[in-house]
N, C-alpha and C positions, 0 to 999 in steps of 0.2 A: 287237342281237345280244349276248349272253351266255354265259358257259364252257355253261349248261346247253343252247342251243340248238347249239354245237361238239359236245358230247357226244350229244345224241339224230343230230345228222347223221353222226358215224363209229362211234356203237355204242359208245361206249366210259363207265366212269362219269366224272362232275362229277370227281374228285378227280383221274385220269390225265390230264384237260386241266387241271388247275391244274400237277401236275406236269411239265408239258411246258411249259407258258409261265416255270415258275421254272428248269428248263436242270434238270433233276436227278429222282434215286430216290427212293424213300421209306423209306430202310434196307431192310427184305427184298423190296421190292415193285421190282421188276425189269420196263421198258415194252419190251416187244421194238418192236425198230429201226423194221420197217414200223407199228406203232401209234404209233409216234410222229410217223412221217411221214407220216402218214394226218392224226392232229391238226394239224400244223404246213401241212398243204395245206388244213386248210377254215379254217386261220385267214388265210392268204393270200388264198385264195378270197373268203371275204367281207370282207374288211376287218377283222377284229376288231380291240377299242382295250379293253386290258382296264382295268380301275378301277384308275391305277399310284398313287393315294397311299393312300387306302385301303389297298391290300393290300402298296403298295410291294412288287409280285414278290418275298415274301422276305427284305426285309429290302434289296433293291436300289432304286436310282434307275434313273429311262427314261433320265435324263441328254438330259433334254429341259427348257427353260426357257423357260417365257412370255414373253413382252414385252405388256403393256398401257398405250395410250399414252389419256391422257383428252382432247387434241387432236391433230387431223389432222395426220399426220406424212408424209404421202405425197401428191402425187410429192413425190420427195428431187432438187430440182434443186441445180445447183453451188453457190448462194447460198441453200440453204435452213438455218432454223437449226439442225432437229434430225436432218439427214443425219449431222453427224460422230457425235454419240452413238450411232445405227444403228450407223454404221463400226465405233467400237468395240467395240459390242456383240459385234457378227457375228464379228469378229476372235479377243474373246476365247473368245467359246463354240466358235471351231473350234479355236483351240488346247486346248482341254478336252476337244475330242471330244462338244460336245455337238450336240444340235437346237436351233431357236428355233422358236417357235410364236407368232405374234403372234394375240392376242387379237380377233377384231375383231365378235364376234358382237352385242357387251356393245347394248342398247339405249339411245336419247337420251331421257333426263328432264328437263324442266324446263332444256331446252340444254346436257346435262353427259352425257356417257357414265357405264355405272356397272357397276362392277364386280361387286356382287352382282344375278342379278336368278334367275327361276324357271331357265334355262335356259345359267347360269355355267359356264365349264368350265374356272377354275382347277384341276380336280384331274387335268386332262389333263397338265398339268405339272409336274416337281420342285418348283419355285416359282417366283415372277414378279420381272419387273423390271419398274419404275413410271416413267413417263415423262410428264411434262406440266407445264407451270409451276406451274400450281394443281392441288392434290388433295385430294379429297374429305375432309373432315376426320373424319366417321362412318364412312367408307368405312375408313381408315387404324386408327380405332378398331377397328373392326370385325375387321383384318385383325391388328391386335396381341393382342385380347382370345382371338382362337380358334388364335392359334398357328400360323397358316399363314407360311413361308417367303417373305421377299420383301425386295427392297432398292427404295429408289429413286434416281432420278436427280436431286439435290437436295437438300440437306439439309433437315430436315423438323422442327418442334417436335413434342415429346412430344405422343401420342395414346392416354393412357389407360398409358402405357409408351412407354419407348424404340422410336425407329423409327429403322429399317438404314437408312443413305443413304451415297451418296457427292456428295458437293456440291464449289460451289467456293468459294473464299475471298472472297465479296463485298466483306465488310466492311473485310479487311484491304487488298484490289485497292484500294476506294474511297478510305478514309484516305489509302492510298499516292498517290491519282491529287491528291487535294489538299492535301495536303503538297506536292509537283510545282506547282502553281500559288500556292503560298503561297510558294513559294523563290524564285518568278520575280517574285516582290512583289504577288502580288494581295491585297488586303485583305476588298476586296467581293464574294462569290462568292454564288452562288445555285444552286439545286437544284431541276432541271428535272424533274417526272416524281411519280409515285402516292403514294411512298414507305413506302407500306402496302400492307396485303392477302397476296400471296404472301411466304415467305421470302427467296425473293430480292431482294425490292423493299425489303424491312424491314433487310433486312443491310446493301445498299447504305445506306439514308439512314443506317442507325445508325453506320457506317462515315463519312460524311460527314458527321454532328454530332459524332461523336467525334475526328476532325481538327480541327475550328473550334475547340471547348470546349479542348483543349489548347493551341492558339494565343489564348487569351482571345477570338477572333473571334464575333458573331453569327451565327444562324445561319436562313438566309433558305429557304424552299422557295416553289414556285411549281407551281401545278397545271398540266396541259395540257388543259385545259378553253377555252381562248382560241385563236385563231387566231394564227398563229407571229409574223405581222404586230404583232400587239396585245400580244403578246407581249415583242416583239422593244423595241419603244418604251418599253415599262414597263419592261424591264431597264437600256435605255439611259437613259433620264430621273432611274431613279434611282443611275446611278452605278453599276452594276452592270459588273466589269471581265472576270469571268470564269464562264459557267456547266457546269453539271454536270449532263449530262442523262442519266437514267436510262436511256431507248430511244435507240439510233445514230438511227433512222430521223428521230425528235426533233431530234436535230441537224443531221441534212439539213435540212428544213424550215426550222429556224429562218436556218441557212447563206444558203436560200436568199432567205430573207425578207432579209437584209443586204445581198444580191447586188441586189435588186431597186430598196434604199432609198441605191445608192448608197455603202453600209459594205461595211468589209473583214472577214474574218475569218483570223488573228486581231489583225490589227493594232487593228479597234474593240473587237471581241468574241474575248476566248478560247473554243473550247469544246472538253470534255473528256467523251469515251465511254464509259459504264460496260460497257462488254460488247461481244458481236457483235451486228450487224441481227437481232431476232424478227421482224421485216416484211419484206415485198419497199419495198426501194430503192437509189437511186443515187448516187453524188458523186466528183466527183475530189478531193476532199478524203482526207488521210487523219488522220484525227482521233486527236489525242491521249490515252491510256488505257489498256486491259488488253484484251485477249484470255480465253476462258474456255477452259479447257485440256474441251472438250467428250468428246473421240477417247476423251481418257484417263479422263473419267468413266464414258464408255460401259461402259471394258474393267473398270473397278475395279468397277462396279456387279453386273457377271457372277463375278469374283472373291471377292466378299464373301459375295454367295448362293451360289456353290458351297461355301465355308468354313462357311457357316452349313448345309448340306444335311448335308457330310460330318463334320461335328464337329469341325471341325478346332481344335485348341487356340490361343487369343489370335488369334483373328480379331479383326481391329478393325472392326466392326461400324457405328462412326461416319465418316465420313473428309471433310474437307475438302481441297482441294486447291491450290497457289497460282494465281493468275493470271499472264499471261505481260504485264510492261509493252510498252505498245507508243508510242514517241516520239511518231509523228506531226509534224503540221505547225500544228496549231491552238491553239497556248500561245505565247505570248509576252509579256513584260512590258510591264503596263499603259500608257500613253498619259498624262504626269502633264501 
């Protein structure tokens, strides 16, 4: 459907249905009442969606705002990881007065959702917010080179130019969370987890070698490519007093693995949580580390792209944000 297919259905020309979808005259050109409501009934009628970035009605936004997520984010159960970021989303686009339009037509390449494809409808939106741990890196190229409006959730390395994000403070949560286990006297720590690939992962470790390297400490990493078991023995064997595990779910397992061999945690083993569960799992533990202020990325991430739509002057276009310490129960000093 098209202005010119509104127009052959009420008689009227192409240019009195652009004038009625922008709310306004044409300086002399005057749309008597019932023409207008003639056009504004066959656009109800059929659906019409007119092209808003494109022609931005005028110089207006729809004040409608994408969300495209490039991992499954629904269902949003109590323990899901990227329900609070939703929350905030939704939160802050209603205090804005805006829509959300979640994304979801995008097709799976090569196991990766993808934002450009023949049949994309970013421009059914003012602009998008980006949601996934990993993002496309051509994808982000792409979306900085042509000037399209978007933040993410996350902060993100340059792609060709600066990319909008709102993230959270990995690096400085992590530091912080081993400084905390180097007070309680641990000398031998380890680093559980990827420590590469997404920003997130690279923040934490670099965060965690840059606590050691101040303390003159070595600085030990450990893949999760072992089973927690096999794991759990190598840490132990070598002296290893406290580790530092990238995924919560990580330190379930290994928890459990302790539980199993007869250890305690943290009386044998410390362990310390870089964030919240991204998997389903369980513990009565409540492990010592930080929280990822997620709610409040959500709402900043809607914030930054509406500053970026409206021009609004000294948007801060970058934003990191702290982590919230969380004590726990699984640090305690070493066993000498």
């Amino acid at each position: 459907m098209t202005q010119q297919d509104i127009a052959r259905m009420t008689g009227v020309s192409q240019a009195t249905v652009s004038l009625v979808l922008n709310g306004r005259d044409d300086g002399s050109v005057r749309i008597a009442p019932e023409t207008r409501e003639r056009v504004l009934g066959a656009i109800r009628s059929t659906g019409y969606v007119a092209d808003p970035v494109a022609r931005r009605l005028a110089a207006r936004h729809n004040r409608i705002i994408g969300v495209f997520t490039y991992e499954p984010v629904f269902p949003a159960g109590t323990g899901d990881f990227y329900h609070p970021f939703l929350v905030g989303i939704e939160e802050s686009a209603e205090r804005l007065g805006c829509d959300l339009l979640l994304l979801t037509s995008a097709p799976v390449t090569d196991g990766r959702r993808r934002i450009f494809h023949d049949d994309n409808r970013l421009r059914l939106a003012d602009g998008c917010v980006l949601l996934g741990r990993s993002l496309d890196r051509d994808e982000l190229g792409r979306l900085v080179a042509e000037g399209q409006p978007f933040v993410s959730v996350g902060r993100r390395d340059d792609a060709g130019g600066p990319v909008p994000y709102v993230g959270a403070d990995y690096a400085a949560a992590t530091a912080d969370v081993v400084r905390r286990a180097l007070d309680a006297g641990h000398t031998r720590l380890a680093y559980l987890g990827q420590g590469a690939g997404p920003e997130s992962h690279t923040d934490r470790f670099a965060g965690y070698r840059a606590a050691l390297d101040a303390a003159g400490l070595p600085t030990r990493h450990e893949p999760t490519d072992r089973s927690p078991a096999d794991l759990l023995d190598t840490l132990l064997d070598t002296g290893v007093t406290a580790v530092v595990v990238e995924e919560y779910a990580d330190g379930v397992a290994l928890a459990a693995a302790a539980a199993e061999r007869g250890r305690t945690v943290p009386a044998d083993l410390s362990i310390l949580a870089l964030g919240d569960p991204t998997r389903p799992t369980t513990s009565d533990l409540e492990f010592t580390g930080f929280r990822i202020p997620r709610r409040e990325m959500g709402w900043q991430a809607v914030e930054v792209l509406t500053g970026l739509l409206a021009g609004v002057p000294g948007t801060v276009t970058q934003r990191l944000l702290p982590c919230q310490p969380v004590d726990g129960v699984t640090l305690l000093p070493p066993r000498h």
